[in-house]
C-alpha positions in Angstrom: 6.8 27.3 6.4 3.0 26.8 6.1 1.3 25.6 8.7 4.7 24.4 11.2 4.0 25.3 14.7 6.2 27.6 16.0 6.9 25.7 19.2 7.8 22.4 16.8 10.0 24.1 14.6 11.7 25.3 17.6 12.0 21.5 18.6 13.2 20.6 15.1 15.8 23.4 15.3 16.9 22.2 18.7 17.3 18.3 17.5 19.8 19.6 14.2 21.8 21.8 16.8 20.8 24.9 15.8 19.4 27.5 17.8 17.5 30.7 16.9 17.1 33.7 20.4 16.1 37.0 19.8 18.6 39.7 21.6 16.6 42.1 24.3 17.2 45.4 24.8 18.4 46.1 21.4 18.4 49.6 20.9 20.5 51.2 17.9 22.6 48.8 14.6 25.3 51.1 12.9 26.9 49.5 9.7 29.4 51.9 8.9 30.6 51.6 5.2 34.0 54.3 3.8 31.8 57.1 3.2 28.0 56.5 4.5 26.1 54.6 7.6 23.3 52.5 8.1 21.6 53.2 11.0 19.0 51.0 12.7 17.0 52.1 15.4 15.3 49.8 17.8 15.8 46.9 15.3 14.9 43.3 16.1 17.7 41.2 16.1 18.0 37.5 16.0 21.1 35.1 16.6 21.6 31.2 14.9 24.2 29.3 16.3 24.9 26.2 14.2 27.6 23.7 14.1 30.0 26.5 15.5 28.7 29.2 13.3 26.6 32.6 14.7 24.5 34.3 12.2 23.0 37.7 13.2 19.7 38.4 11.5 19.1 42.1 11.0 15.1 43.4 10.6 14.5 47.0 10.9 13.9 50.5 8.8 17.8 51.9 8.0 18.0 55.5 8.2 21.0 56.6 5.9 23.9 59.1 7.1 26.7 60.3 5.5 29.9 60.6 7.6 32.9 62.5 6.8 36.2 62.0 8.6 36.7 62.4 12.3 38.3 66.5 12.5 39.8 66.6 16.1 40.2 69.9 17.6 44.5 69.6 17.8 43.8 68.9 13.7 42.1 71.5 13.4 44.4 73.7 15.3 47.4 72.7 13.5 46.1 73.3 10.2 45.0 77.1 11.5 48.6 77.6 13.2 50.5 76.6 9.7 48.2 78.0 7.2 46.6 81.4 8.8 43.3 79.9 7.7 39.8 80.2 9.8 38.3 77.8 12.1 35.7 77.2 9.4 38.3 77.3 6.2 40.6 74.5 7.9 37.6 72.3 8.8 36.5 72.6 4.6 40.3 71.8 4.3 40.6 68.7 6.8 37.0 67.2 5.3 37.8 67.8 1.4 41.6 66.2 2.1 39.5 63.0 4.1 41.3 64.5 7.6 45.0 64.4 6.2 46.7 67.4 8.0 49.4 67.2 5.4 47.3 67.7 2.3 44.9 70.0 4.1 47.7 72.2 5.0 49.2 72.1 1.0 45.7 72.9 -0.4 45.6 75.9 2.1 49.2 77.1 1.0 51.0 76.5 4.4 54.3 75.6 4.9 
């Protein structure tokens, strides 16, 4: 907004009831999607509250992940127990069937 002080606009914010603070300390932002994350590290993050309303302003470098499903051990165990199949087979198993002990265990022929 060319040439606004920033200390005015702050003022004109403040007089339509909406206020703009930067959070502190901010250290990591995940935005987890089905099959991939966004992670922000040491972001800068900024919060509007208007007429009852909180925005949350996001400014940073994503660095992209992809995340499979969560394989607990007891999973993983069960799908070894039923099937005879290796620690490493079962885990292939658990990922490709998106952690469904049920499917993992019929594509490894168990019972």
């Amino acid at each position: 907004m060319g040439g606004v002080n920033p200390r005015k606009m702050k003022q004109m914010m403040k007089q339509m009831g909406v206020s703009l603070d930067e959070l502190e300390d901010v250290r990591e932002v995940i935005i987890r999607m089905g099959d991939r994350e966004l992670v922000f590290p040491e972001p800068t993050v900024m919060v509007m509250k208007a007429h009852g309303t909180t925005v949350y302003q996001l400014m940073g470098t994503p660095e992209e992940r992809s995340c499979g499903p969560d394989i607990s051990e007891e999973d993983l165990q069960i799908v070894m127990e039923k099937t005879g199949a290796g620690r490493e087979e079962a885990r292939e198993a658990l990922e490709s069937a998106n952690g469904d002990l049920v499917e993992a265990i019929m594509k490894l022929g168990g019972e």
